[in-house]
TIRO-2110 file (N, C-alpha, C; in Angstrom, 1 decimal):
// TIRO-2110
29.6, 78.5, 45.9, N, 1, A
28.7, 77.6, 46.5, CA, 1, A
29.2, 76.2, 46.5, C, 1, A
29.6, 75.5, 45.4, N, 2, A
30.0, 74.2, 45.1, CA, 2, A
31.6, 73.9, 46.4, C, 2, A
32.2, 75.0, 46.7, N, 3, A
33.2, 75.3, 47.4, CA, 3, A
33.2, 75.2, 48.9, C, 3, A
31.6, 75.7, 49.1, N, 4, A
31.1, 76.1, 50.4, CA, 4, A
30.6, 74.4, 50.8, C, 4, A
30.1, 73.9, 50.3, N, 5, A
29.3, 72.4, 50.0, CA, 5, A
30.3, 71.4, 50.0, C, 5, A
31.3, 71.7, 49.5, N, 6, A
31.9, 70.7, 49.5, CA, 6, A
33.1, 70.7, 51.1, C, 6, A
33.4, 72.0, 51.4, N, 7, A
33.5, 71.9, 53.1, CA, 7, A
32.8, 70.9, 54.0, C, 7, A
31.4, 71.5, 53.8, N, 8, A
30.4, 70.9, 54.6, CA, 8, A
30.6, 69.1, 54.4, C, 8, A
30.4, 69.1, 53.3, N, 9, A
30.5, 67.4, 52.8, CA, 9, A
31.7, 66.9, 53.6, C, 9, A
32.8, 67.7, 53.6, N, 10, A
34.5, 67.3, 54.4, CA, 10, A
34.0, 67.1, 55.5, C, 10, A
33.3, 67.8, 56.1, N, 11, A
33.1, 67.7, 57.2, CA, 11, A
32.6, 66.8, 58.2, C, 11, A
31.0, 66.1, 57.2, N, 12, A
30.7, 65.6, 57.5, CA, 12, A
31.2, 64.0, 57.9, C, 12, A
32.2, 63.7, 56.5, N, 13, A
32.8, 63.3, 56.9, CA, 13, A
34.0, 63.0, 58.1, C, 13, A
34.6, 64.0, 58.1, N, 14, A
35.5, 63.8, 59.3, CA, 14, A
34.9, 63.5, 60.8, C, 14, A
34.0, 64.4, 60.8, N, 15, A
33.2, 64.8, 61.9, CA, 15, A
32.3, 63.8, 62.5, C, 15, A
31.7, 63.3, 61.4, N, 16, A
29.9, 62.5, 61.9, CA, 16, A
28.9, 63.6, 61.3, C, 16, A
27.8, 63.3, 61.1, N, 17, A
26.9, 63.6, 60.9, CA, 17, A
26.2, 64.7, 62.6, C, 17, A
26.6, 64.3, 63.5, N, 18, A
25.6, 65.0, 64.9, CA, 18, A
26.6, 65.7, 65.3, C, 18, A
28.6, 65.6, 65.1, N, 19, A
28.6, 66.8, 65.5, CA, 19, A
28.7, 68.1, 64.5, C, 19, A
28.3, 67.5, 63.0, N, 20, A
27.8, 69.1, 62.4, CA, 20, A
27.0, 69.9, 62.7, C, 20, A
25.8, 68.8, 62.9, N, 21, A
24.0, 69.3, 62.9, CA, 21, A
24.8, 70.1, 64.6, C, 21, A
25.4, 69.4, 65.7, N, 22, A
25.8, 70.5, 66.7, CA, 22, A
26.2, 71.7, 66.2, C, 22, A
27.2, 71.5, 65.3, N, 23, A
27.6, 72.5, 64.9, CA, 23, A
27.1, 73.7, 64.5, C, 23, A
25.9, 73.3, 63.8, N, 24, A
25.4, 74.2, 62.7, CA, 24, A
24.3, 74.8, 63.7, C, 24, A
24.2, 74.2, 64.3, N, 25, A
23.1, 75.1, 65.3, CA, 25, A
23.9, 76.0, 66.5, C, 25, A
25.4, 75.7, 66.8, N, 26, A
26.1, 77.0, 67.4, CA, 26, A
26.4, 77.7, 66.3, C, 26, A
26.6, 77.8, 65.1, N, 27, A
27.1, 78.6, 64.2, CA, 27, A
25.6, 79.6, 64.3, C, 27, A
24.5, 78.8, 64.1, N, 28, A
23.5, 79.7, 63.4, CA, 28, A
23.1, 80.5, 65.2, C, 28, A
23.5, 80.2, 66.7, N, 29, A
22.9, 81.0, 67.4, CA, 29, A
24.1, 82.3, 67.4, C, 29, A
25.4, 81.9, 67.0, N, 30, A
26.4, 83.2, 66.7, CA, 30, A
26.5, 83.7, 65.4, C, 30, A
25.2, 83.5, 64.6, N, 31, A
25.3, 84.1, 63.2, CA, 31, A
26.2, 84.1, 62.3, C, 31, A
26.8, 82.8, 62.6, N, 32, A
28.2, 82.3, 61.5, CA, 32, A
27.7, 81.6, 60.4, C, 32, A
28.2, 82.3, 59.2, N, 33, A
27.0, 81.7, 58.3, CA, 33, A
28.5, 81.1, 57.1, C, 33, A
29.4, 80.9, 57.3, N, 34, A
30.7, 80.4, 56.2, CA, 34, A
30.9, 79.0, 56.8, C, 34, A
30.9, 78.2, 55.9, N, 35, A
31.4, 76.5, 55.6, CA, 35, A
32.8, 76.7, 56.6, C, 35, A
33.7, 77.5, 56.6, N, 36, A
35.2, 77.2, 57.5, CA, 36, A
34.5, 77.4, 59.2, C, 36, A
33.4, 78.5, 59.4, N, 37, A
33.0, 78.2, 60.4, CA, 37, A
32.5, 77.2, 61.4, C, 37, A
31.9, 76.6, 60.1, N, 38, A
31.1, 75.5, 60.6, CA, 38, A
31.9, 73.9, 60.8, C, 38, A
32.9, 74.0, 59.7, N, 39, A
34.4, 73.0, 59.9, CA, 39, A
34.8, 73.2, 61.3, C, 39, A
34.8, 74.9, 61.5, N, 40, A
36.1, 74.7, 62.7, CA, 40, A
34.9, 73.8, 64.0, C, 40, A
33.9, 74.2, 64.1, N, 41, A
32.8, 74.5, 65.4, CA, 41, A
32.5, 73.0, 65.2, C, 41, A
32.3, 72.1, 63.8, N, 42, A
32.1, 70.7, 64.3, CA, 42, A
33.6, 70.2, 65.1, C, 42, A
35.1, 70.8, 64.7, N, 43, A
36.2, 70.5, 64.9, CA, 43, A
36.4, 70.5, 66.6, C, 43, A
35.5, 71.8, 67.0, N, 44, A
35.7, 71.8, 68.3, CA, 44, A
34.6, 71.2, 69.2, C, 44, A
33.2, 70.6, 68.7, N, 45, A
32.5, 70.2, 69.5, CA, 45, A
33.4, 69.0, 69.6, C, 45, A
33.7, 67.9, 68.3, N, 46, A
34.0, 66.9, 68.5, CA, 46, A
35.1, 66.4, 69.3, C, 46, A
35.8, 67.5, 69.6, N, 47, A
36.9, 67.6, 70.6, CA, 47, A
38.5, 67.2, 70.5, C, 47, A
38.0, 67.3, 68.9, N, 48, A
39.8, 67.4, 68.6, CA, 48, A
40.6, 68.1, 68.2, C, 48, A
40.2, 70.0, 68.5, N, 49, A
40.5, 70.9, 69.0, CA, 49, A
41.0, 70.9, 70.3, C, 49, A
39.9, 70.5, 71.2, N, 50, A
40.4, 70.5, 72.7, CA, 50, A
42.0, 69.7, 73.2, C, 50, A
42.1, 68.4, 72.0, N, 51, A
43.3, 67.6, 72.4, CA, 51, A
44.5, 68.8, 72.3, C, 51, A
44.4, 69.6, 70.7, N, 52, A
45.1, 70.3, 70.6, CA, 52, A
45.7, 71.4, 71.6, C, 52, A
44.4, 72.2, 71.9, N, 53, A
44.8, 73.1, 73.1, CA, 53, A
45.6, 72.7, 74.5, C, 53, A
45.5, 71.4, 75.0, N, 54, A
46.4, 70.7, 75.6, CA, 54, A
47.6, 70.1, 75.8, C, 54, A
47.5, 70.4, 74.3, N, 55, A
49.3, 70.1, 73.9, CA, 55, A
50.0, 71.2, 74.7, C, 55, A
51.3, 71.1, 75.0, N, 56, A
52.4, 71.6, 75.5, CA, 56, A
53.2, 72.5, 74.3, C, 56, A
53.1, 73.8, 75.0, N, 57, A
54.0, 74.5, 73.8, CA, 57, A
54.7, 75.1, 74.1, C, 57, A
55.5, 75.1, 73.6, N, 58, A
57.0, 75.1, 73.2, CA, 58, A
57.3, 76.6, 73.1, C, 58, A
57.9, 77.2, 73.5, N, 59, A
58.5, 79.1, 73.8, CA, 59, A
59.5, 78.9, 73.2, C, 59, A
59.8, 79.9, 72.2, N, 60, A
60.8, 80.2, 71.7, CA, 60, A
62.1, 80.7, 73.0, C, 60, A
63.0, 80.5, 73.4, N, 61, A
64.0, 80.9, 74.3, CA, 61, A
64.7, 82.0, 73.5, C, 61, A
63.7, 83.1, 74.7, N, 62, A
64.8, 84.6, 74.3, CA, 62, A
65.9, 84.8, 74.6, C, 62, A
66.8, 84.2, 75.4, N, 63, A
68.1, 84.4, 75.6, CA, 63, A
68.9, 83.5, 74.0, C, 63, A
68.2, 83.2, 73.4, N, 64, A
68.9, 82.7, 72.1, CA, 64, A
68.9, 84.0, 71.4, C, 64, A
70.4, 84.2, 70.8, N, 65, A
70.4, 85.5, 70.2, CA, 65, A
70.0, 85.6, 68.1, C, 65, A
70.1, 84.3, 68.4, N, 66, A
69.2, 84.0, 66.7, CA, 66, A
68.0, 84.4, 66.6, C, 66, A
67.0, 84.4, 67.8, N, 67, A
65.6, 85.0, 67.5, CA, 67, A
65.5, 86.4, 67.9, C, 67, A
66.7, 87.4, 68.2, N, 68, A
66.6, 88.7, 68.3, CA, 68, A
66.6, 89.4, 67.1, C, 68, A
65.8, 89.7, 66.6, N, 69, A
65.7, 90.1, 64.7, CA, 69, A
64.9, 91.8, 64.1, C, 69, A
66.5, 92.3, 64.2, N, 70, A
65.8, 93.5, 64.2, CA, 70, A
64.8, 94.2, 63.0, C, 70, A
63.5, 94.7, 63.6, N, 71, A
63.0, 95.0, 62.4, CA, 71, A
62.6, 96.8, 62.4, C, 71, A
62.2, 97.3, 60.9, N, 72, A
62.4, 98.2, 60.7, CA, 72, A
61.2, 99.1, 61.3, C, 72, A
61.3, 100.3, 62.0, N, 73, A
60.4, 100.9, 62.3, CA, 73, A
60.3, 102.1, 61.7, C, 73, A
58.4, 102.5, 61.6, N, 74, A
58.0, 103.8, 60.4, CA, 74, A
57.2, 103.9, 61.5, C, 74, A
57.0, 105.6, 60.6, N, 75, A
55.8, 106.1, 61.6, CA, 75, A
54.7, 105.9, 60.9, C, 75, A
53.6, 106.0, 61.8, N, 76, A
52.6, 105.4, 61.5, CA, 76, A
51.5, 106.3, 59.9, C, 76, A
52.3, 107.5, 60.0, N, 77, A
51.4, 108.3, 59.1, CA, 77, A
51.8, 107.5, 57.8, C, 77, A
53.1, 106.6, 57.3, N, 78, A
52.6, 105.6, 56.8, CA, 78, A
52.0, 104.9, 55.8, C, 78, A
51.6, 103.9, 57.2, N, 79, A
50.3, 103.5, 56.7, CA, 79, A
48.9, 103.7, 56.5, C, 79, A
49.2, 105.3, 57.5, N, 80, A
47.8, 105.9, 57.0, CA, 80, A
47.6, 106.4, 55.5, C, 80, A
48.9, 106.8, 54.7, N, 81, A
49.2, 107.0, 53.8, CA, 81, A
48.8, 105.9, 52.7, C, 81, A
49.4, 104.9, 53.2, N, 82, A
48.8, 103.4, 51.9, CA, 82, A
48.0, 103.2, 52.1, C, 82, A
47.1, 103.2, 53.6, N, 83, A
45.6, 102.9, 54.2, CA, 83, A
44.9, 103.8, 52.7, C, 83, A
45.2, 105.7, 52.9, N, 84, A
44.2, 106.4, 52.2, CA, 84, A
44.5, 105.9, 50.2, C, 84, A
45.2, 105.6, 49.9, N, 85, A
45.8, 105.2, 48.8, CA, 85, A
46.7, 106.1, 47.9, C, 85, A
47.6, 106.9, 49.0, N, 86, A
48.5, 108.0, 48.7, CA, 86, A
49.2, 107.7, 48.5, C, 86, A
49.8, 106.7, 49.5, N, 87, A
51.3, 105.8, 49.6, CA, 87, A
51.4, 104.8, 48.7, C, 87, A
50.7, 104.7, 48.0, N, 88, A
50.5, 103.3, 46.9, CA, 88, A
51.4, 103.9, 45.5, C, 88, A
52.6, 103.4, 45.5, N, 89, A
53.0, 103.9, 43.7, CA, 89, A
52.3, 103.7, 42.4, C, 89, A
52.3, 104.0, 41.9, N, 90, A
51.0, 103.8, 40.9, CA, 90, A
52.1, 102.8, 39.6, C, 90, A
END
């Protein structure tokens, strides 16, 4: 609780006070009921999220052969294996 509160408090500050109370009223019409929700949703009414998403990003270039990195392939039974807790060594 004191954890959850004290988000909110961050928030407030960063944010302002009206675009929480914004906030908290889209959180509560999508039934988002966690302090990081309510961080991100004042983050994005206030719109310094949106700067973000306008930034220019940057692609890794696949003809660079440093980022061809081969990884190891399993079959999936697996992870159904450690999913059921068969695969787990004790």
């Amino acid at each position: 609780m004191k954890e959850q509160l004290g988000i909110v408090l961050a928030a407030c500050e960063t944010y302002g006070r009206g675009s929480v109370l914004d906030a908290m009223r889209y959180c509560e019409d999508l039934e988002l009921y966690s302090a990081n929700d309510l961080r991100d949703a004042a983050d994005m009414i206030s719109g310094h999220t949106l700067t973000r998403l306008d930034a220019e990003f940057k692609r890794i270039p696949l003809e660079d052969e440093r980022y061809h990195v081969p990884v190891q392939k399993r079959d999936l039974s697996v992870y159904a294996d450690v999913a059921s807790g068969s695969g787990v060594p004790q």
